[in-house]
C-alpha positions as CSV (number, residue, x, y, z in Angstrom):
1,X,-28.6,-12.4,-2.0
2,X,-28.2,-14.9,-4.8
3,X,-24.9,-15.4,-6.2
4,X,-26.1,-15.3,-10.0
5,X,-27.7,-13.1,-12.3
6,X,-30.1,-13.1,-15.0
7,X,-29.9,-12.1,-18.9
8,X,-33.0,-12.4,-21.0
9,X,-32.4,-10.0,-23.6
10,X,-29.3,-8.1,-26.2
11,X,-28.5,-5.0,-25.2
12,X,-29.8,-2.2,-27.6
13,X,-27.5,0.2,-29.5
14,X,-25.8,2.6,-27.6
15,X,-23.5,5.9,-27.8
16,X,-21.5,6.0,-24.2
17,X,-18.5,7.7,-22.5
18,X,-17.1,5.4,-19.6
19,X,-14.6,4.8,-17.1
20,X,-13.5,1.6,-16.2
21,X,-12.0,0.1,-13.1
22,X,-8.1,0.7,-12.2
23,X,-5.3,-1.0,-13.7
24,X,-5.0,-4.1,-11.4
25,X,-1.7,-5.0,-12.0
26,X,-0.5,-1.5,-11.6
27,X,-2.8,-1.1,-8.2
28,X,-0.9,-4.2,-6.8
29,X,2.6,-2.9,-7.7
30,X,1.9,0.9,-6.3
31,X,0.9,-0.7,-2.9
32,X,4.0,-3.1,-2.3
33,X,6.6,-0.3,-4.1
34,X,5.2,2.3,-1.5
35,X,5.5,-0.3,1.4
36,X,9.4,0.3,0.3
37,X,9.6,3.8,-0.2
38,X,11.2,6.0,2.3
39,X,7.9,8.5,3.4
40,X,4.4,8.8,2.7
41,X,3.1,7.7,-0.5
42,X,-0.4,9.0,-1.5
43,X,-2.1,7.2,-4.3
44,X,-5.1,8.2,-6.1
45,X,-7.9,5.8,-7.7
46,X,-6.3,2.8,-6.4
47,X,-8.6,-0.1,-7.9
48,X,-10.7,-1.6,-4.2
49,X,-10.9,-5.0,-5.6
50,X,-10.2,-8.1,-3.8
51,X,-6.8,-8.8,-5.3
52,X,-5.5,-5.3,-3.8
53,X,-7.0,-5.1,-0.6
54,X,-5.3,-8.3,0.0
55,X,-2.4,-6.2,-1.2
56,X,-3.0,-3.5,1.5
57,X,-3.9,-6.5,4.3
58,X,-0.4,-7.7,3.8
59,X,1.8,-4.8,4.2
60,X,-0.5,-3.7,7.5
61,X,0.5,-7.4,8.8
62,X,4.4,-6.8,7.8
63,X,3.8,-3.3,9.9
64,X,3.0,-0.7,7.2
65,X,-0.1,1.9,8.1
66,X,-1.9,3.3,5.7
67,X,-4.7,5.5,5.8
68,X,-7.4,6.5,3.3
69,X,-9.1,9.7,2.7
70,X,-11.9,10.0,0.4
71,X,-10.6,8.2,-3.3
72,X,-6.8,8.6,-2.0
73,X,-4.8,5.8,-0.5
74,X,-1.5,7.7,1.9
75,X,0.9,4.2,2.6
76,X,3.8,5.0,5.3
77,X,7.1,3.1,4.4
78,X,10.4,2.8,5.9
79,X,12.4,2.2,3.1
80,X,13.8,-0.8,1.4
81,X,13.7,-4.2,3.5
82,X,11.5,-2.3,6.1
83,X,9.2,-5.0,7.3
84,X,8.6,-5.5,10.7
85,X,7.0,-8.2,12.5
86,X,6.7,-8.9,16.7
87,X,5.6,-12.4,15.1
88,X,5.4,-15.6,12.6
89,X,2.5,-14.4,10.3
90,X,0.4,-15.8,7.9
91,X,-0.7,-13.7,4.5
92,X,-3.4,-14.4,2.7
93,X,-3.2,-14.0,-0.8
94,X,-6.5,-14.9,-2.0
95,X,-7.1,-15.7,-5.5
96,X,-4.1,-13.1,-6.9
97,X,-1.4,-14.5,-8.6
98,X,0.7,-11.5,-8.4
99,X,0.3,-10.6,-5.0
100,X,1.7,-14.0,-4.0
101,X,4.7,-14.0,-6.5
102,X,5.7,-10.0,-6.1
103,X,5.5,-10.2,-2.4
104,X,7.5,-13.3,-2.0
105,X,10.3,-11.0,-3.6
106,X,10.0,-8.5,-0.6
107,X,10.5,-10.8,2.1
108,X,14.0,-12.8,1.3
109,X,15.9,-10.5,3.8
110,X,13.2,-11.0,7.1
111,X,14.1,-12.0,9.8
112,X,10.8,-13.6,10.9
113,X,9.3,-16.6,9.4
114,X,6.2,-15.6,7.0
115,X,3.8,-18.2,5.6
116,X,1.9,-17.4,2.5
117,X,-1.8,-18.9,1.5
118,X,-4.3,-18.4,-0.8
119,X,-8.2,-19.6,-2.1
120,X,-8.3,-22.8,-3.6
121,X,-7.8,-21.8,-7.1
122,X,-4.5,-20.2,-6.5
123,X,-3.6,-23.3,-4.2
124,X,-3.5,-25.2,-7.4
125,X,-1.2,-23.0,-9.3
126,X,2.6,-24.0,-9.6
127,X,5.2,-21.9,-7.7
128,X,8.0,-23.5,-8.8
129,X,8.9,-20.5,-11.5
130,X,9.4,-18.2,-8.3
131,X,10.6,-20.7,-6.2
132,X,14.2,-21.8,-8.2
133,X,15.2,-18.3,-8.4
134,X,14.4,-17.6,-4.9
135,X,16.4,-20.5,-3.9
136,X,19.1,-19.1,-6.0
137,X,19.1,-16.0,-4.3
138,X,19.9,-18.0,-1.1
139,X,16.5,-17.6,0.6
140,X,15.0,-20.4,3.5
141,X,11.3,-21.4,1.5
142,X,9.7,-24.3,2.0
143,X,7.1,-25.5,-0.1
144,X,5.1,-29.1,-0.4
145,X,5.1,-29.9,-4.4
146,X,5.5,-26.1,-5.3
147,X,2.1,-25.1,-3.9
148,X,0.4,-23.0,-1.5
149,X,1.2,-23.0,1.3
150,X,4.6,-21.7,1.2
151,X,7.2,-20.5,4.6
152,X,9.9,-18.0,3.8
153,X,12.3,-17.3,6.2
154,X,15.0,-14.6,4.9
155,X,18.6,-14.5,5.8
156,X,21.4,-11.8,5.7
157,X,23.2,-13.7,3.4
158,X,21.9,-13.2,-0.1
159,X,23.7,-13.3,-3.8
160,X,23.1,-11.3,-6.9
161,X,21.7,-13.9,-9.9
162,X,22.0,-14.2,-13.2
163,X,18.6,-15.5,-14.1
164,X,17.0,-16.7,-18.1
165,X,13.6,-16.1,-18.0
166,X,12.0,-18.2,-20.8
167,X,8.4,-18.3,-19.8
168,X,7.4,-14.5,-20.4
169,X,5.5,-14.1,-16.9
170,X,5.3,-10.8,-15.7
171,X,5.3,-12.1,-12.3
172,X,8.4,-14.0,-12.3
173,X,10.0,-11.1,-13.5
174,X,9.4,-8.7,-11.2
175,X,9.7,-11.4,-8.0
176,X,13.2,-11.2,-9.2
177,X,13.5,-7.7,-9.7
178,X,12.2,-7.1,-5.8
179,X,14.2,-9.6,-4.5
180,X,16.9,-7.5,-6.2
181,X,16.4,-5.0,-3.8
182,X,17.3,-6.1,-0.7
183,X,20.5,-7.9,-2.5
184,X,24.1,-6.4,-2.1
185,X,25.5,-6.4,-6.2
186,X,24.1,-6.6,-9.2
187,X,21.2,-8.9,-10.2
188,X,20.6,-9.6,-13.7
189,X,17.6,-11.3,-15.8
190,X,17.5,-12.2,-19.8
191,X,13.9,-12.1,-19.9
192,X,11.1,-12.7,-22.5
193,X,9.1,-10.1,-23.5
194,X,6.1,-9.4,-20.9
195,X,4.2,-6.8,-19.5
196,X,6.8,-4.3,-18.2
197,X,5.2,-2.4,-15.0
198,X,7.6,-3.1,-12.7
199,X,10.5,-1.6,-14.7
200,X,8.8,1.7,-15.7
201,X,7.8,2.3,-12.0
202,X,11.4,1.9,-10.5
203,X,12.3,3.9,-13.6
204,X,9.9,6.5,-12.7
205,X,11.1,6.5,-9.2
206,X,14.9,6.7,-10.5
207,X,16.1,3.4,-9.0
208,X,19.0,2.1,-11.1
209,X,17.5,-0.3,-13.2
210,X,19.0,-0.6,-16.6
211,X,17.2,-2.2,-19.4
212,X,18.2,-3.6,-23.1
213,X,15.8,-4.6,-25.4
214,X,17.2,-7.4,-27.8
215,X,14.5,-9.3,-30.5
216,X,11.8,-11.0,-27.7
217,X,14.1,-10.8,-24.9
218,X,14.6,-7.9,-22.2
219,X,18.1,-7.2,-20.5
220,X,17.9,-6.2,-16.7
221,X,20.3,-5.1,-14.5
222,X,18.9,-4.1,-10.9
223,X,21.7,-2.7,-8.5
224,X,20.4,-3.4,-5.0
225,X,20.4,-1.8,-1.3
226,X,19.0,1.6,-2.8
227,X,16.4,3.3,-1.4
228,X,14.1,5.4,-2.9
229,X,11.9,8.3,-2.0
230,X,7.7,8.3,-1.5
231,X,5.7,9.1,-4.7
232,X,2.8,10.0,-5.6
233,X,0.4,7.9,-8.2
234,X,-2.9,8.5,-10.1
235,X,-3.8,4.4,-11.3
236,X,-5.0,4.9,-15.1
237,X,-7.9,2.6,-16.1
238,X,-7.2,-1.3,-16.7
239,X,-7.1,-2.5,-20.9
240,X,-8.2,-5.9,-19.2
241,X,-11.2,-4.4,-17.8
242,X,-11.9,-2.0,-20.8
243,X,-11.5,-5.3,-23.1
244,X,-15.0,-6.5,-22.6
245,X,-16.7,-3.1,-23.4
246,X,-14.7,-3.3,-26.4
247,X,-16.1,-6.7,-27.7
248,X,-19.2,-5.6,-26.0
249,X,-19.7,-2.6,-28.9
250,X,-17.8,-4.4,-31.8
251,X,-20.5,-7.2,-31.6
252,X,-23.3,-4.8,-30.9
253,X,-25.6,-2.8,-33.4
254,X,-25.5,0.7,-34.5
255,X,-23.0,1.9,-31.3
256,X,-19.9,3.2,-30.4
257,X,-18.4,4.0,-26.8
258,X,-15.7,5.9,-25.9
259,X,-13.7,4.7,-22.4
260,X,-11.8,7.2,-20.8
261,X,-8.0,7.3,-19.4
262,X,-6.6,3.5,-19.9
263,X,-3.6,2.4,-19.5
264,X,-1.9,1.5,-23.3
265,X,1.5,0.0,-22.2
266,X,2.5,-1.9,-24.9
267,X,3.0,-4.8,-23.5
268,X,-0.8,-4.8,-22.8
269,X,-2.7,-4.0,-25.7
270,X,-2.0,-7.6,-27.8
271,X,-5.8,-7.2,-27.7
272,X,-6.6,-4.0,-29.6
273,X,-3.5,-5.4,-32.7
274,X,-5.6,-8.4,-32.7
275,X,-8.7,-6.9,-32.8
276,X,-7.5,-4.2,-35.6
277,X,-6.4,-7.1,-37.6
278,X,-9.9,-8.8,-37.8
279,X,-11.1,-5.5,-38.7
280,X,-12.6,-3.7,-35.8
281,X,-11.1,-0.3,-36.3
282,X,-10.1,0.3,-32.6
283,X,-8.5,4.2,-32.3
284,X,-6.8,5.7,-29.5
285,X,-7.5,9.3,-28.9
286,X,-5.6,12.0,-26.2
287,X,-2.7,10.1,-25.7
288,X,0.1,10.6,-23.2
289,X,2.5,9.5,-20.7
290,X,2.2,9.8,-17.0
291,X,5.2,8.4,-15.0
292,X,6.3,6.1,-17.3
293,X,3.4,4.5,-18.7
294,X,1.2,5.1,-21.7
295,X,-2.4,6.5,-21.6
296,X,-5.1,7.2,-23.9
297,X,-8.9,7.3,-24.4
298,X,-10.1,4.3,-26.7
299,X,-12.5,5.0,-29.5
300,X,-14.7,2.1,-30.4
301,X,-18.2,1.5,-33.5
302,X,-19.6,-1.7,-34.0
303,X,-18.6,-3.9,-36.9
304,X,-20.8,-6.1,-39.0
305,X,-18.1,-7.7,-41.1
306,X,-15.2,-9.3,-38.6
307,X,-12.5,-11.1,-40.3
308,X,-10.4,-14.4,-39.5
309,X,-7.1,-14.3,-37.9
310,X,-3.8,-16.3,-37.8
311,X,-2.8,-15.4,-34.5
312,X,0.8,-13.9,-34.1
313,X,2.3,-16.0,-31.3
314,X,4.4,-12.6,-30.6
315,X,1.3,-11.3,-30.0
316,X,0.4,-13.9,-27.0
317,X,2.3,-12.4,-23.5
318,X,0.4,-9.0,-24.7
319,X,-2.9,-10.4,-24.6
320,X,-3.0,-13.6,-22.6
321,X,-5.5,-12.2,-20.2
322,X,-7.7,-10.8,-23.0
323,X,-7.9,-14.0,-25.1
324,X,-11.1,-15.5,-23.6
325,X,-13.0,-12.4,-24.9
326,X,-11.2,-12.4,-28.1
327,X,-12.5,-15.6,-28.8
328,X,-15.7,-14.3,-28.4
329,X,-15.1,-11.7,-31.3
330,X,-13.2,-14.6,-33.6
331,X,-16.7,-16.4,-32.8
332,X,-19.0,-14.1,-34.9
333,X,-15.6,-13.3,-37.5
334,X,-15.9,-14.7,-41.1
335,X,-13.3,-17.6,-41.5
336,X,-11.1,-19.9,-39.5
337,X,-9.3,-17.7,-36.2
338,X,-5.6,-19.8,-35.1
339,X,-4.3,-19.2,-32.3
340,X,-0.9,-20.6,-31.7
341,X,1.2,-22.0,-28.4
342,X,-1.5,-20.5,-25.7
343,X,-0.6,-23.2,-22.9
344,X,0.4,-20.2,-20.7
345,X,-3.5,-20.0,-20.0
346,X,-4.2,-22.7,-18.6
347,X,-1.8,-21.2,-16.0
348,X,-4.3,-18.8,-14.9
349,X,-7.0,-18.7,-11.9
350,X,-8.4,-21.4,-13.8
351,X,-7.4,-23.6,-17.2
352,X,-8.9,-20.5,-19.2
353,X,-7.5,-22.5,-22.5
354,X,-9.7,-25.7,-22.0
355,X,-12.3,-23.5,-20.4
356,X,-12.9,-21.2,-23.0
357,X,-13.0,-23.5,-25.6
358,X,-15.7,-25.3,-23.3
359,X,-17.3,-21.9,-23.4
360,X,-17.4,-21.4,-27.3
361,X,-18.9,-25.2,-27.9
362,X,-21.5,-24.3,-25.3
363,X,-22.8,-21.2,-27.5
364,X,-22.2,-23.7,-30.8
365,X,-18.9,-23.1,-32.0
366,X,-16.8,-25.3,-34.2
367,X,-13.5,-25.7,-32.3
368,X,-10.8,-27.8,-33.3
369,X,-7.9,-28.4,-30.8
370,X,-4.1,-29.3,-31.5
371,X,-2.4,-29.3,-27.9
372,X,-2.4,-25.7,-27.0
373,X,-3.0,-24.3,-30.8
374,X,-6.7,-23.9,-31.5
375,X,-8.8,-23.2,-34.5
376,X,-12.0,-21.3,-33.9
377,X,-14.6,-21.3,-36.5
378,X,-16.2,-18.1,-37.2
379,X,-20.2,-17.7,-37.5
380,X,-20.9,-14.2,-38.5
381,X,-24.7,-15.4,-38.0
382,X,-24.3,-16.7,-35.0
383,X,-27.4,-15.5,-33.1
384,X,-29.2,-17.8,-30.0
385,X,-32.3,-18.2,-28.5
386,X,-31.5,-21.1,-26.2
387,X,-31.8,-21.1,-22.4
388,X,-27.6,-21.1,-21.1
389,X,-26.4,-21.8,-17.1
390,X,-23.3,-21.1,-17.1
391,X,-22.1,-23.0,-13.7
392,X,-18.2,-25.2,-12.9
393,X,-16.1,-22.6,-14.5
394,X,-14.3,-22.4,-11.4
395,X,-15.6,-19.2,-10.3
396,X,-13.4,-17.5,-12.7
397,X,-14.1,-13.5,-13.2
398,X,-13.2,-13.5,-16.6
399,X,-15.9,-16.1,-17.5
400,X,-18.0,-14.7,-15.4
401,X,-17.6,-11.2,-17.7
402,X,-17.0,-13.6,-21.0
403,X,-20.7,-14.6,-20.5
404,X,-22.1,-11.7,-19.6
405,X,-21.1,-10.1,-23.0
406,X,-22.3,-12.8,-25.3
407,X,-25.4,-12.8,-23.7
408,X,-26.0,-9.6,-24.5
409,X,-24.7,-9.7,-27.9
410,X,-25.7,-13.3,-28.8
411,X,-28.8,-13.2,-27.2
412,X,-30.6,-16.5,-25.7
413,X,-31.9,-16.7,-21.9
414,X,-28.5,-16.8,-19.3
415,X,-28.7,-18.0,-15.8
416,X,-24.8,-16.4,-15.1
417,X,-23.6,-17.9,-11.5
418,X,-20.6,-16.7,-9.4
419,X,-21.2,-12.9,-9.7
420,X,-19.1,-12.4,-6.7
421,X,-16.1,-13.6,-8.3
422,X,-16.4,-9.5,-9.9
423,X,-14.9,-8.9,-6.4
424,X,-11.5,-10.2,-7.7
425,X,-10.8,-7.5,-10.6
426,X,-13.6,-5.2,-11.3
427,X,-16.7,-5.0,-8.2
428,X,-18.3,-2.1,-10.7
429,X,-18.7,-4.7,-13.6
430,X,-22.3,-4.7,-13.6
431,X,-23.1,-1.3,-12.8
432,X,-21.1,0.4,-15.9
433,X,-23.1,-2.2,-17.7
434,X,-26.4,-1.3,-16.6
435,X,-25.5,2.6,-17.1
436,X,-24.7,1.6,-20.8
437,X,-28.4,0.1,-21.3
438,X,-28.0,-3.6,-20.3
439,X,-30.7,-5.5,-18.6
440,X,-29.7,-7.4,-15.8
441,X,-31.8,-9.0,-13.1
């Protein structure tokens, strides 16, 4: 099967209810919090994309079973700092980010050597934000230049940390957090302002964790050697995954779609205040809370007339997976779009900063760049009819969707390559797509 796909022609308007896939980040987190959990965890609409059945591989090799029974996941833990292991092992972490980082935080009390890998995008990413801490904690890791591939090797022996977490990754926050748990004392992190998963599920399964929210910074105190009873978890639909279907019907004519059950944590939806602020009119219907976290149904129309934005650099940590596809939408907005202080993308699966703005020049875009601060110039005309391949993007998922959306907005003939890279975050890409009325060969 070729590993591309063809777009000849815009989508027409349409008037849709969807799903979309399930919260990734939240997928990844059930699976290693229920490898923990004393008892049988069952967990419903776990997202079966690459990233997570990595996630699932990697407990089985540490000795957790699992089973699955029509859309329900049932994961078998023995409780805090219950890995087992007859042998050294190697886990592959493929092209996730989070897996690596979170599960690195579980294994600082083995007592069996563990070697961790991944694809060759994430072998290029830097490990050192997870690394110092470990080290901190008093953990045996070895590491050549901070990269993949890494050795642990835990010990008995580990101290509570006081950690300042400047960067505002998500993942370097909760590696600490897990390490936490296998740590006699109190660990506590000062940590800026990032997507807050981790914290609201240890909440929701009544693990002492205390947190103080001061200006851009979070408080944490996690008391470890607790143990905490099996759960049960219905993942709610991912805002990353719903964010393409939302430019998708902005930048479309004469249509409005309605997805179903996503997950609103605040600390997510940077995308839909941005959006908002250009004028797209983004509502959220039947909201709730389930087990911490918010939920709601997002009501979106097309809009003719997108304005400019100056970027709130506040707004970054709560969109800085989204902001490929929002410079999509700041592409056909009226004005100059400024974004501010976005080197934390070029942190990614791939330099998404220098990518994106790659991207955007490609489809005719006035860009002008100032380190990581960029200006986008708005086209509210912009409309093509060129023949686009889009091919050396890494193999990136979220250009791989990026182009998939303006060629159906934009128009022009797109040769789209690397359509397995879907695999990573959302395999049903395509196919909600084609249900909504695109043509895709």
């Amino acid at each position: 099967m070729p590993n591309h796909i063809i777009i000849k022609k815009r989508i027409k308007n349409f008037s849709k209810q969807i799903k979309v896939s399930s919260d990734k980040s939240i997928s990844i987190r059930v699976v290693l919090l229920a490898s923990q959990a004393v008892g049988r965890s069952k967990i419903s609409n776990l997202l079966e994309s690459e990233d997570v059945l990595n996630s699932l591989k990697a407990i089985k090799k540490l000795g957790i079973k699992y089973i699955k029974k029509k859309n329900t996941y049932f994961i078998d833990g023995f409780g805090v700092n219950g890995f087992t292991s007859k042998k050294n092992i190697t886990i592959n972490a493929g092209n996730s980010g989070t897996l690596a980082r979170l599960i690195l935080g579980l294994l600082i009390k083995t007592n069996f050597s563990v070697k961790l890998i991944g694809d060759k995008s994430l072998s290029r990413r830097d490990f050192s934000r997870v690394i110092k801490p470990l080290k901190l904690f008093g953990v045996n890791i070895k590491s050549k230049n901070n990269l993949l591939p890494i050795e642990i090797l835990g010990t008995k022996y580990l101290r509570p940390i006081n950690y300042y977490e400047s960067i505002g990754s998500a993942q370097v926050k909760s590696c600490i957090i897990l390490s936490a748990l296998n740590t006699p004392g109190i660990t506590k992190i000062n940590a800026k302002k990032s997507r807050n998963h981790t914290e609201l599920m240890l909440k929701f399964l009544n693990y002492p964790i205390k947190i103080k929210k001061e200006n851009n910074f979070d408080k944490i105190s996690v008391t470890g050697l607790r143990q905490f009873n099996a759960f049960n978890y219905d993942v709610p639909g991912d805002i990353s995954s719903a964010s393409f279907f939302i430019v998708l019907t902005i930048l479309s004519e004469k249509s409005n779609l309605i997805i179903k059950n996503v997950n609103i944590n605040p600390s997510r939806t940077g995308i839909i205040i941005i959006l908002n602020k250009m004028g797209a009119g983004i509502q959220l219907r039947n909201k709730k809370t389930y087990n911490g976290e918010k939920v709601a149904d997002i009501f979106i129309t097309s809009k003719k007339n997108l304005k400019s934005i100056n970027c709130p650099s506040k707004l970054n940590s709560a969109a800085i997976d989204e902001f490929l596809i929002i410079f999509l939408a700041a592409a056909k907005a009226k004005g100059i779009s400024r974004f501010k202080d976005l080197g934390e993308m070029n942190k990614k699966e791939s330099k998404r900063l220098d990518l994106g703005i790659k991207f955007l020049r490609l489809i005719g875009i006035k860009v002008k760049r100032f380190k990581n601060d960029i200006n986008i110039y708005g086209n509210p005309n912009l409309i093509l009819s060129k023949n686009f391949e889009i091919k050396n993007f890494l193999k990136d998922h979220r250009i791989f969707f990026l182009s998939c959306i303006a060629a159906l907005t934009l128009g022009g003939k797109w040769k789209i390559n690397d359509k397995d890279s879907i695999k990573t975050s959302f395999p049903n890409f395509l196919k909600i797509l084609k249900n909504i009325g695109a043509e895709i060969n």
